[in-house]
C-alpha positions in Angstrom: 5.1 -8.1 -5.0 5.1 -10.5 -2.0 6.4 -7.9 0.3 3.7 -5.6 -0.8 0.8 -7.9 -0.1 2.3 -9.0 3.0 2.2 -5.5 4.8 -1.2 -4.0 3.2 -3.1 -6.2 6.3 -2.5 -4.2 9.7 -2.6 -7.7 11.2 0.7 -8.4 9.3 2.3 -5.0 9.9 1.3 -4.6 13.4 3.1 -7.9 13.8 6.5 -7.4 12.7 9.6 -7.5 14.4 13.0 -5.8 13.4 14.5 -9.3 12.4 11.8 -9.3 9.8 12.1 -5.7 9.1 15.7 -5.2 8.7 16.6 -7.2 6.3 14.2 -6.1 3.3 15.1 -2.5 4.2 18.7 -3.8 3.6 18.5 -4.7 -0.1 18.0 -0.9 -0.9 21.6 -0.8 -0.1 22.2 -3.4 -2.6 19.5 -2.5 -5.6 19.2 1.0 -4.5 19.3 3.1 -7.8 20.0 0.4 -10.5 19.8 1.0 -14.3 16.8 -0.9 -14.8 15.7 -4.0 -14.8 15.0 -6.4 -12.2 17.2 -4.7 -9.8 14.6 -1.5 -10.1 11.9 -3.7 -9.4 13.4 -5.4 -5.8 14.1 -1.3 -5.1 10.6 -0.6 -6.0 9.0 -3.5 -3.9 11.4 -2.6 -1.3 10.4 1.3 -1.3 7.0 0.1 -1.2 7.2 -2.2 1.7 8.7 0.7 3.7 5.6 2.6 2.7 3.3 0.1 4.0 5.6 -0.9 7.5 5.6 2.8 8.3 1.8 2.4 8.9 2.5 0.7 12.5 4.2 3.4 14.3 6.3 0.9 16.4 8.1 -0.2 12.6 9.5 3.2 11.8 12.7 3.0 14.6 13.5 -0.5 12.4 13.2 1.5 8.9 15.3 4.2 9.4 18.4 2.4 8.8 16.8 2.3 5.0 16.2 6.2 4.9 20.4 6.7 3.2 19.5 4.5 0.1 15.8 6.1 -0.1 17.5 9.8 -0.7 19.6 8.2 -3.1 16.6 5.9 -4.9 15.1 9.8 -5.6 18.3 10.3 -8.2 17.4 7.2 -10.2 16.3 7.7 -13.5 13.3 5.5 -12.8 10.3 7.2 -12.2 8.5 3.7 -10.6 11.5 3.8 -8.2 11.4 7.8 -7.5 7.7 7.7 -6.8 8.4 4.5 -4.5 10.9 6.0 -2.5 9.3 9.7 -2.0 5.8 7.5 -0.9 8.4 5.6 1.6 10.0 8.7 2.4 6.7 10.7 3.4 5.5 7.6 5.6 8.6 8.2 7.7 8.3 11.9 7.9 4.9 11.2 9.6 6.7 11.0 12.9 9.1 13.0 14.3 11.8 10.4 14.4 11.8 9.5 11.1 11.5 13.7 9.9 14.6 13.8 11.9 16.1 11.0 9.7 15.3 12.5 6.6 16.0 15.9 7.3 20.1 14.9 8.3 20.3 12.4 5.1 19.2 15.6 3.0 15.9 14.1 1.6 13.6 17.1 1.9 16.8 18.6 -1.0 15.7 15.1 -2.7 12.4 15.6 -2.5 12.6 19.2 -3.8 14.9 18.6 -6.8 11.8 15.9 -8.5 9.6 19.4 -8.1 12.0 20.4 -11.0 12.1 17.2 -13.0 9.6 17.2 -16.6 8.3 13.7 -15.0 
């Protein structure tokens, strides 16, 4: 939850750089869509923290790295986890770069096949 209360100010957000960015977008690559568990909590924070980055406009180019294991994070059997990642997902879309992102990695499909889920 750290990462979460760390990026809600706009001072803190506004404030990042890509070394600082970077590497929490990188452990969706490593807890992406986990069974459950502590590894779907780190996704979740994660997912969230995207969310939150995104806000600063600057912070999308260093997120889109990220946008691969948020598609994939849509598939997980973990609602907490699906939610996370489609919030992250629509952050990104909110500029052109980042629509671009998710429209080649195939997340509006994602996005589109949770419209269909009985969650």
């Amino acid at each position: 939850r750290a990462l979460k209360i760390c990026v809600r100010k706009s001072v803190n957000r506004n404030n990042l750089q890509a070394m600082e960015i970077v590497p929490v977008t990188d452990l969706l690559g490593q807890f992406g869509v986990a069974g459950s568990g502590p590894d779907v909590e780190i996704a979740t924070d994660v997912a969230n923290f995207v969310l939150n980055v995104c806000y600063c406009v600057r912070n999308v180019t260093h997120v889109l790295g990220c946008v691969p294991h948020l598609v994939e994070c849509l598939k997980s059997d973990q609602e907490c986890l699906q939610i996370a990642a489609a919030g992250a997902l629509q952050s990104i879309c909110m500029y052109e770069e980042g629509k671009d992102r998710v429209i080649s990695c195939v997340g509006v499909a994602g996005v589109l096949a949770l419209l269909h889920s009985q969650n």
